[in-house]
CHARMM-style PDB file with segment names, atoms N, HN, CA, C and O in Angstrom:
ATOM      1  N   UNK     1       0.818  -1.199   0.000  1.00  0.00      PROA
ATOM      2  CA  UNK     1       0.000   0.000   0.000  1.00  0.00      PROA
ATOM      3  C   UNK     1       0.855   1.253   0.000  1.00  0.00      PROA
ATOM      4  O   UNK     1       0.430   2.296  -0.496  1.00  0.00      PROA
ATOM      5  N   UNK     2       2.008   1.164   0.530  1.00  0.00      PROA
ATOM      6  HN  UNK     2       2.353   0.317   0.933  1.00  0.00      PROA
ATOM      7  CA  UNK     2       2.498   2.328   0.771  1.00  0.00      PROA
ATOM      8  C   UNK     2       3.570   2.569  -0.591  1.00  0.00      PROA
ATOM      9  O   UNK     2       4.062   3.696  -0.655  1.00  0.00      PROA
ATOM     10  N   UNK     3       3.828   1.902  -1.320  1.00  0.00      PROA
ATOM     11  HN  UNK     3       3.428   0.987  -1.267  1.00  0.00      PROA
ATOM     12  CA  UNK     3       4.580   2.191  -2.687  1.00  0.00      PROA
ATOM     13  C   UNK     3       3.597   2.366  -3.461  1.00  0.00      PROA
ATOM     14  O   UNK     3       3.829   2.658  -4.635  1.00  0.00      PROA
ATOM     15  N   UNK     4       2.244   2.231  -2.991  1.00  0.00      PROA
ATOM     16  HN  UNK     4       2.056   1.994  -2.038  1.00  0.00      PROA
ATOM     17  CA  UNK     4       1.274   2.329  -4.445  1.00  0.00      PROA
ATOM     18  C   UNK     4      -0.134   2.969  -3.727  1.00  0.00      PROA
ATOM     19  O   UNK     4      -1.276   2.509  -3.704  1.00  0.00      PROA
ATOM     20  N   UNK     5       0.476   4.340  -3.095  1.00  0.00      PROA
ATOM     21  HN  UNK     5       1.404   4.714  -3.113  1.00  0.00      PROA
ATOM     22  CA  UNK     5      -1.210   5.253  -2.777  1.00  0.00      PROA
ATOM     23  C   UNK     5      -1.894   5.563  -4.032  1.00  0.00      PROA
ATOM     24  O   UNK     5      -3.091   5.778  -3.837  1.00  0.00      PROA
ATOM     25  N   UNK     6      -1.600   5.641  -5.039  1.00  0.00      PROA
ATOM     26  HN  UNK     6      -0.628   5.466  -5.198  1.00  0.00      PROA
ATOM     27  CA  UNK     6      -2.226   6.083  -5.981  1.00  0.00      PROA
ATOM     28  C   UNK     6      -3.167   4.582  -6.497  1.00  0.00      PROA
ATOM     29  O   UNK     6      -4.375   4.796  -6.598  1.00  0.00      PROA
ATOM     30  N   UNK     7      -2.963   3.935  -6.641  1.00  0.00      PROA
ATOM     31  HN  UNK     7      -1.982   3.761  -6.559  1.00  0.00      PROA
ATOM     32  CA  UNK     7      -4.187   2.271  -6.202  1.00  0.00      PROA
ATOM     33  C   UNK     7      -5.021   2.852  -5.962  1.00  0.00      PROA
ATOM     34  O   UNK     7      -4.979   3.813  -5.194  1.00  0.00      PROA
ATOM     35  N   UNK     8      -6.451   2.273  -6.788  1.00  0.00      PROA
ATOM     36  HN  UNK     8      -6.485   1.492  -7.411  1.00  0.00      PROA
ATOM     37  CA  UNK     8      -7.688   2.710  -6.580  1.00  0.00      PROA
ATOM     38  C   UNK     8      -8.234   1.316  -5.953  1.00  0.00      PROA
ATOM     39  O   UNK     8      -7.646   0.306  -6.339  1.00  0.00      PROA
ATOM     40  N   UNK     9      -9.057   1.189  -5.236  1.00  0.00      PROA
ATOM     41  HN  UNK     9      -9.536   2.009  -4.922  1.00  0.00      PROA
ATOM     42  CA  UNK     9      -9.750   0.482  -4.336  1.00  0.00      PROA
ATOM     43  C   UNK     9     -10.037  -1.209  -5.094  1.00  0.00      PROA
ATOM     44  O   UNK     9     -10.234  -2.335  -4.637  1.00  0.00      PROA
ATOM     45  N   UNK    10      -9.936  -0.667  -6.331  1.00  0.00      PROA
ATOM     46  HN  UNK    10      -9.776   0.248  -6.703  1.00  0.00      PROA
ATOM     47  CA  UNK    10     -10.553  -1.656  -7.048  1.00  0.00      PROA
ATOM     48  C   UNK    10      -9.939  -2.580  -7.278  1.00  0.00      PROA
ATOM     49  O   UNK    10     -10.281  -3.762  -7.281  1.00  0.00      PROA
ATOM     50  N   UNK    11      -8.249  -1.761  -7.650  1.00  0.00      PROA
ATOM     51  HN  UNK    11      -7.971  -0.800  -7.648  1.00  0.00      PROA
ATOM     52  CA  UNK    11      -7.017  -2.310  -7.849  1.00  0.00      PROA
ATOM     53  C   UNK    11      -6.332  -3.042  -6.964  1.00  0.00      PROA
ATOM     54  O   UNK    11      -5.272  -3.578  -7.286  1.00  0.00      PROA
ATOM     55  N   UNK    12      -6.885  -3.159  -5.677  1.00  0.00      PROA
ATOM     56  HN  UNK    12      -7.746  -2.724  -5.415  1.00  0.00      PROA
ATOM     57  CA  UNK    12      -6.448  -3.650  -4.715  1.00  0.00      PROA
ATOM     58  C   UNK    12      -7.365  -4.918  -4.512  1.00  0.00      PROA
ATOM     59  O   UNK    12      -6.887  -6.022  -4.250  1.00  0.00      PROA
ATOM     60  N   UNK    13      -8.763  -4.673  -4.658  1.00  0.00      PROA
ATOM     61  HN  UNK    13      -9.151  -3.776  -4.871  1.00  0.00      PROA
ATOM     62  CA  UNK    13      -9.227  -6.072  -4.416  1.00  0.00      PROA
ATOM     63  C   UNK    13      -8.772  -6.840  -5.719  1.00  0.00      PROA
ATOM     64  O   UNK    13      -8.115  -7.880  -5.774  1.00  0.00      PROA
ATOM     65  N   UNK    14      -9.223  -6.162  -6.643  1.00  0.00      PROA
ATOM     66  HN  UNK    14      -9.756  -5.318  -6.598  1.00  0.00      PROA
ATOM     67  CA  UNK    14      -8.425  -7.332  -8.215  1.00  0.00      PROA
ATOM     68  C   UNK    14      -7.158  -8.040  -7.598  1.00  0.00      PROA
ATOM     69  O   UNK    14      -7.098  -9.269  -7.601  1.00  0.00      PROA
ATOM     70  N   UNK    15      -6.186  -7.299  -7.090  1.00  0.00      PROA
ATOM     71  HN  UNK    15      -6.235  -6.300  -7.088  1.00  0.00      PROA
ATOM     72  CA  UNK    15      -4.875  -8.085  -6.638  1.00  0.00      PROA
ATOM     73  C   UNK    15      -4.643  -9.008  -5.151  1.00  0.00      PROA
ATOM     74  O   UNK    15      -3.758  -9.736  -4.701  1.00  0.00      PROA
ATOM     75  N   UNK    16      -5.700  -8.615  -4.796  1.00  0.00      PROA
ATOM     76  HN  UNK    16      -6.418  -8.023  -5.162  1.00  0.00      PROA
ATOM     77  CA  UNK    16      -6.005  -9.430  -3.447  1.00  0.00      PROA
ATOM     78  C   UNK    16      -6.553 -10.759  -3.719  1.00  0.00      PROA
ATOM     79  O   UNK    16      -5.984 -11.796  -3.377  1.00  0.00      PROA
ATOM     80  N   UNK    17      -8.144 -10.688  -4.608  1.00  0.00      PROA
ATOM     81  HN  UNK    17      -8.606  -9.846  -4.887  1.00  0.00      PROA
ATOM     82  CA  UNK    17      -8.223 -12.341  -5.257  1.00  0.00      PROA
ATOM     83  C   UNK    17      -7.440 -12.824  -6.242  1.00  0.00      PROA
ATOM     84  O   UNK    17      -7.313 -14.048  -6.285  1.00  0.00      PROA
ATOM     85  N   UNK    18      -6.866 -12.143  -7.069  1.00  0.00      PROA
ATOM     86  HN  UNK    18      -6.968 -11.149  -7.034  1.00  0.00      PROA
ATOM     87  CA  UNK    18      -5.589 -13.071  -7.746  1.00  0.00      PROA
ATOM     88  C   UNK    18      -4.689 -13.220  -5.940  1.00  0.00      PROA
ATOM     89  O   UNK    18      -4.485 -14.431  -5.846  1.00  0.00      PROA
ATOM     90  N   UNK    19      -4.547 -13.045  -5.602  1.00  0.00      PROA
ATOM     91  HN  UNK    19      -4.712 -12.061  -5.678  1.00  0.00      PROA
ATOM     92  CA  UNK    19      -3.331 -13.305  -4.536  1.00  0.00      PROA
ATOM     93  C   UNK    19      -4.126 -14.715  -3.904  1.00  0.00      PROA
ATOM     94  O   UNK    19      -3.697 -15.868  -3.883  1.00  0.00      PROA
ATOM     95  N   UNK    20      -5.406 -14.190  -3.415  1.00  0.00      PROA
ATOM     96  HN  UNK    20      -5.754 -13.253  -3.432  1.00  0.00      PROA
ATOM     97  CA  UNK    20      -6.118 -15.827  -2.872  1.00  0.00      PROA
ATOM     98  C   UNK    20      -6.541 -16.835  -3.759  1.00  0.00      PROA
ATOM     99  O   UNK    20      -6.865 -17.957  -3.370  1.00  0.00      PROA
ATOM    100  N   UNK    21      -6.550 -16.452  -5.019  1.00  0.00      PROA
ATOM    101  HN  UNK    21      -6.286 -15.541  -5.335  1.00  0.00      PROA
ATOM    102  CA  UNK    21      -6.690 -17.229  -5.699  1.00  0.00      PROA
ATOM    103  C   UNK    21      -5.793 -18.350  -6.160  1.00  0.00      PROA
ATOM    104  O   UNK    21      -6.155 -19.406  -6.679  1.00  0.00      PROA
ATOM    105  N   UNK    22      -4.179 -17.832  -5.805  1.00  0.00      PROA
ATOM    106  HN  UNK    22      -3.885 -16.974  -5.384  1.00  0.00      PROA
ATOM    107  CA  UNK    22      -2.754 -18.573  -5.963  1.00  0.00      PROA
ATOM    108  C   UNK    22      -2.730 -19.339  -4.509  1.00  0.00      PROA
ATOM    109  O   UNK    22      -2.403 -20.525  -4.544  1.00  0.00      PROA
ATOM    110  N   UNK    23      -3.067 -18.728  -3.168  1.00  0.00      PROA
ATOM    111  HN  UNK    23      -3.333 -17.764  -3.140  1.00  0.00      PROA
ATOM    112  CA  UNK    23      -2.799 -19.371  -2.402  1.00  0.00      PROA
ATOM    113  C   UNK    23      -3.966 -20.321  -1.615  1.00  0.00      PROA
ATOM    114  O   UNK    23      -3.621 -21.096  -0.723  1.00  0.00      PROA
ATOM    115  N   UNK    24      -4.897 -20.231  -1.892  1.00  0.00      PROA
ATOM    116  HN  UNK    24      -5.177 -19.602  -2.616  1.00  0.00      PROA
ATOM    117  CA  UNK    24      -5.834 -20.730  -1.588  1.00  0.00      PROA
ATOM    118  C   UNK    24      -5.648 -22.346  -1.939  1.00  0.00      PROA
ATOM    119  O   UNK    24      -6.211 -23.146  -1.192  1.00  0.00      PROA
ATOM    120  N   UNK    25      -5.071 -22.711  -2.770  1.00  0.00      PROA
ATOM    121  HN  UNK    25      -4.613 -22.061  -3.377  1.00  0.00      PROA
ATOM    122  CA  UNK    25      -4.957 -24.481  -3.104  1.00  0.00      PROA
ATOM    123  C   UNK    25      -3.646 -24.772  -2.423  1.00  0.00      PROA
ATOM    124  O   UNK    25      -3.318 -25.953  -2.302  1.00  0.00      PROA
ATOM    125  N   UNK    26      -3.091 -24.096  -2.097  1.00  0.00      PROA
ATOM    126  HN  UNK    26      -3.358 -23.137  -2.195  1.00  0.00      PROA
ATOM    127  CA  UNK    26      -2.118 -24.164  -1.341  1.00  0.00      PROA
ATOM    128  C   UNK    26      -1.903 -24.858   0.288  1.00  0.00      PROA
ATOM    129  O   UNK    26      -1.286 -25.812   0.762  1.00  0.00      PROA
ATOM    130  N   UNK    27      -2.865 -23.690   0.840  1.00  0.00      PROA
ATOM    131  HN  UNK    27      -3.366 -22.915   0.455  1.00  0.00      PROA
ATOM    132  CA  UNK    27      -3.323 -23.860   2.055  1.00  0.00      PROA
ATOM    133  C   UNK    27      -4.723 -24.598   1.970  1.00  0.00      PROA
ATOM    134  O   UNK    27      -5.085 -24.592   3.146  1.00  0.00      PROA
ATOM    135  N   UNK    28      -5.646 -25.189   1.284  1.00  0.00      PROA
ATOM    136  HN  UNK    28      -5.352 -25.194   0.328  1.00  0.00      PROA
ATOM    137  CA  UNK    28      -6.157 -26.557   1.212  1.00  0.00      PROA
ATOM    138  C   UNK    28      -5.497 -27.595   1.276  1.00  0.00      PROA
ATOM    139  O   UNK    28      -5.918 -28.598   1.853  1.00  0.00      PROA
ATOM    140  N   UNK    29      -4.134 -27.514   0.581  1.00  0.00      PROA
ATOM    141  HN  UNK    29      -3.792 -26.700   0.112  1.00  0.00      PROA
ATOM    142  CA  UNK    29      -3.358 -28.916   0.564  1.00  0.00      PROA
ATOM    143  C   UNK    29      -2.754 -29.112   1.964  1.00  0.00      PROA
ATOM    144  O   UNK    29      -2.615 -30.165   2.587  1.00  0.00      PROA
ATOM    145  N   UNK    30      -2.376 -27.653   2.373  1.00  0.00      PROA
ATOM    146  HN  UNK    30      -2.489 -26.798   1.868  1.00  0.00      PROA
ATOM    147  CA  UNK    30      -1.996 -28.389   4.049  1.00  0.00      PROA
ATOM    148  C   UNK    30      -2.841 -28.667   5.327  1.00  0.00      PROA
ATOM    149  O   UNK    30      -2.730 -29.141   6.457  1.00  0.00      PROA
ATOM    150  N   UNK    31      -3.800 -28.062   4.443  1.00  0.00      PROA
ATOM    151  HN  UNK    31      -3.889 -27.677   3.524  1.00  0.00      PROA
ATOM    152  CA  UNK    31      -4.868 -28.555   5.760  1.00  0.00      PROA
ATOM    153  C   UNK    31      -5.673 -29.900   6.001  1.00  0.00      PROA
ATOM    154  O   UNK    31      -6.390 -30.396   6.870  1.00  0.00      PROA
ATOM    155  N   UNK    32      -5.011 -30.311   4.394  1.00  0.00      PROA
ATOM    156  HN  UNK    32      -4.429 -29.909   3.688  1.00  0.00      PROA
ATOM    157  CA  UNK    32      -5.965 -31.519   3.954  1.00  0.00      PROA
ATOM    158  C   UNK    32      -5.072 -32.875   4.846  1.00  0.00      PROA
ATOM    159  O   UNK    32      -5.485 -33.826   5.510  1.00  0.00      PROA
ATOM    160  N   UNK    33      -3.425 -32.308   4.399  1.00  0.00      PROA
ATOM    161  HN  UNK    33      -3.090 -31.535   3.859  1.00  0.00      PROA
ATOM    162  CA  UNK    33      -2.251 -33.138   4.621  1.00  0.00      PROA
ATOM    163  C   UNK    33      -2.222 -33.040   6.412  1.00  0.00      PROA
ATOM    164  O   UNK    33      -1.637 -33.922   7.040  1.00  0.00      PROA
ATOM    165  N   UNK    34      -2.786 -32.094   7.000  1.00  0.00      PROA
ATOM    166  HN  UNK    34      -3.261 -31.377   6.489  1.00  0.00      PROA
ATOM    167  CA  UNK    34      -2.214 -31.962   8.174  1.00  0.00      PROA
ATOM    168  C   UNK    34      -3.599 -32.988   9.175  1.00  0.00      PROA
ATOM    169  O   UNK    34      -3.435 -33.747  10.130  1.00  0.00      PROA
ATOM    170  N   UNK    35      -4.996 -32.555   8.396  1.00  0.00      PROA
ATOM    171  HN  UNK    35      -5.130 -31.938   7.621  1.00  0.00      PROA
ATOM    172  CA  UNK    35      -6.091 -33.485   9.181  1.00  0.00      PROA
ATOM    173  C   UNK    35      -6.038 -35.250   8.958  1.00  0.00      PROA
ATOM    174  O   UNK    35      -6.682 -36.090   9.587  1.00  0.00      PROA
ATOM    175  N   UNK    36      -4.996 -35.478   7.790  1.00  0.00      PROA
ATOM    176  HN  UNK    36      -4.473 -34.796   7.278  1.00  0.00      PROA
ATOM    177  CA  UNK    36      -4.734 -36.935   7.522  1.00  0.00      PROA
ATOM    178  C   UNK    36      -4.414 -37.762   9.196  1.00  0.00      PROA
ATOM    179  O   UNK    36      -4.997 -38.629   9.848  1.00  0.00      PROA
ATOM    180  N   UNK    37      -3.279 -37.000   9.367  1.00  0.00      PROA
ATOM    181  HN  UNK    37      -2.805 -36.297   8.838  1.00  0.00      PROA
ATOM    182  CA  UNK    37      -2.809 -37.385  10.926  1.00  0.00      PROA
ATOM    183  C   UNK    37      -2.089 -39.027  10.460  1.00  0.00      PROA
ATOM    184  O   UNK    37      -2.766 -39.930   9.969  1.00  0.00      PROA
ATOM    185  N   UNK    38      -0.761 -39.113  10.717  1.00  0.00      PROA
ATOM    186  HN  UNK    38      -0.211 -38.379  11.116  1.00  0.00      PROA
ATOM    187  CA  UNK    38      -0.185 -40.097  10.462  1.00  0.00      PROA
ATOM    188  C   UNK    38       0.032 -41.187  10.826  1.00  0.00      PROA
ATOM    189  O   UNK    38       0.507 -42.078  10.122  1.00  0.00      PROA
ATOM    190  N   UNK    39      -0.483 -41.337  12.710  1.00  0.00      PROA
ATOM    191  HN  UNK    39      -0.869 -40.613  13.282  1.00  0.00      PROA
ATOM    192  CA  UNK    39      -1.360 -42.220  13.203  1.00  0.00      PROA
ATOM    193  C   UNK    39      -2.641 -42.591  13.770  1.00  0.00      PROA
ATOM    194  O   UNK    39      -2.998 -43.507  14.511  1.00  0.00      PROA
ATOM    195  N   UNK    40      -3.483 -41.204  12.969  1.00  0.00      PROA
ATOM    196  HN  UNK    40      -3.193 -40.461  12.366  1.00  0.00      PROA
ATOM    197  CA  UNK    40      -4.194 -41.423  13.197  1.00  0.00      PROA
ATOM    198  C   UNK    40      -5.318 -41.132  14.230  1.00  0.00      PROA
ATOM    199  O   UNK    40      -6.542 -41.195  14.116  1.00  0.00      PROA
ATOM    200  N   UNK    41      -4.471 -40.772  15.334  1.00  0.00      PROA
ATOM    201  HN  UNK    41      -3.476 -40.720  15.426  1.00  0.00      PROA
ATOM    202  CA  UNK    41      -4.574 -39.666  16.341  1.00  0.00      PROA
ATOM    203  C   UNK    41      -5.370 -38.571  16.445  1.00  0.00      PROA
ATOM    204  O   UNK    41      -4.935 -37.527  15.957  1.00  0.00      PROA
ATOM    205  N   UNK    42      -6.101 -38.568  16.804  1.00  0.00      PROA
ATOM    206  HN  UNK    42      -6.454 -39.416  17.200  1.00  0.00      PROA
ATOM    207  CA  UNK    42      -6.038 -36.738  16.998  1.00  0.00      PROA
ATOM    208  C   UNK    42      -5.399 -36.113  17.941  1.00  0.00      PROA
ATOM    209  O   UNK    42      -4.552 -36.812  18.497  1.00  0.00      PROA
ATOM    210  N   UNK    43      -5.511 -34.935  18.363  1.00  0.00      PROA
ATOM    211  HN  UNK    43      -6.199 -34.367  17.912  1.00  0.00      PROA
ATOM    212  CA  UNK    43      -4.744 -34.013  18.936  1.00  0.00      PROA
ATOM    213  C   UNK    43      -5.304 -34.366  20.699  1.00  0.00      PROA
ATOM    214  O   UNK    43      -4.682 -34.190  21.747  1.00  0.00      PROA
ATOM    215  N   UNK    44      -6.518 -34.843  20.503  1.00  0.00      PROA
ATOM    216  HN  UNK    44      -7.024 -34.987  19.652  1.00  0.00      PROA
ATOM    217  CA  UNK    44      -7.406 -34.776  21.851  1.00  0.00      PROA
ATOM    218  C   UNK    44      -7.207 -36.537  22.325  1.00  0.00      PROA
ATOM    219  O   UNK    44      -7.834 -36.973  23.290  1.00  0.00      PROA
ATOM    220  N   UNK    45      -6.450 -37.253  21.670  1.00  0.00      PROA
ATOM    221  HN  UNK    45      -5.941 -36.899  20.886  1.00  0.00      PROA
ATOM    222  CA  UNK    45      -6.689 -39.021  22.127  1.00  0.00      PROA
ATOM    223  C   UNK    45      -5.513 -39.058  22.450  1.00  0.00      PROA
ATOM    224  O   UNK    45      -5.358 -40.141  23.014  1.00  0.00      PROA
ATOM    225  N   UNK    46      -3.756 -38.032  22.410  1.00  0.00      PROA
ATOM    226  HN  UNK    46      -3.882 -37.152  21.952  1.00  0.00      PROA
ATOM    227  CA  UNK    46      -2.673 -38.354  23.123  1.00  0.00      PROA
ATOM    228  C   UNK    46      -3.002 -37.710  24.697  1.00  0.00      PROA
ATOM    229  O   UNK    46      -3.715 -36.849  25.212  1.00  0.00      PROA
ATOM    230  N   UNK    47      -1.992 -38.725  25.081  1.00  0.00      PROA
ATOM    231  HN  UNK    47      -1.413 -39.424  24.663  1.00  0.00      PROA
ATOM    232  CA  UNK    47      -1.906 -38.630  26.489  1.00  0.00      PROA
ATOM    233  C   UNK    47      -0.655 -37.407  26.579  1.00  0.00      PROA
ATOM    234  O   UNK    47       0.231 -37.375  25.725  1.00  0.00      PROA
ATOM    235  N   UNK    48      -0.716 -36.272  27.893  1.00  0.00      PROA
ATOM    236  HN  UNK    48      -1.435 -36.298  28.587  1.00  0.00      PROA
ATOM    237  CA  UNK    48       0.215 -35.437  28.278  1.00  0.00      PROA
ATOM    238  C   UNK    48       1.223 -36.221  28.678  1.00  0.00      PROA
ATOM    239  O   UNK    48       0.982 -37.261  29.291  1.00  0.00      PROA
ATOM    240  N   UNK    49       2.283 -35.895  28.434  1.00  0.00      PROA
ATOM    241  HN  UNK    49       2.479 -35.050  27.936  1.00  0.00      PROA
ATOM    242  CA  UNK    49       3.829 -36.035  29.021  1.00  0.00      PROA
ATOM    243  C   UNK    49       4.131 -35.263  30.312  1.00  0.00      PROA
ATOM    244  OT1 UNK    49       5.254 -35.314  30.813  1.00  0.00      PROA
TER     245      UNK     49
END
């Protein structure tokens, strides 16, 4: 924002959904990879140390 005050409002959301639009499959894939859980586990069935 600050190298580009002259950006009209519009110009900023246009570049905001291209921006979520790149990262958005991105961060699906790790959320997808991270709820897999590798044994299976969840976060709430380990026991504290």
């Amino acid at each position: 924002l600050e190298s580009h005050r002259d950006a009209s409002v519009d110009d900023l959301h246009e570049h905001k959904k291209d921006l979520e639009s790149k990262v958005q499959p991105i961060i699906s894939k790790l959320y997808k990879e991270a709820g897999d859980g590798a044994d299976g586990a969840s976060a709430g069935d380990k026991d504290e140390l």
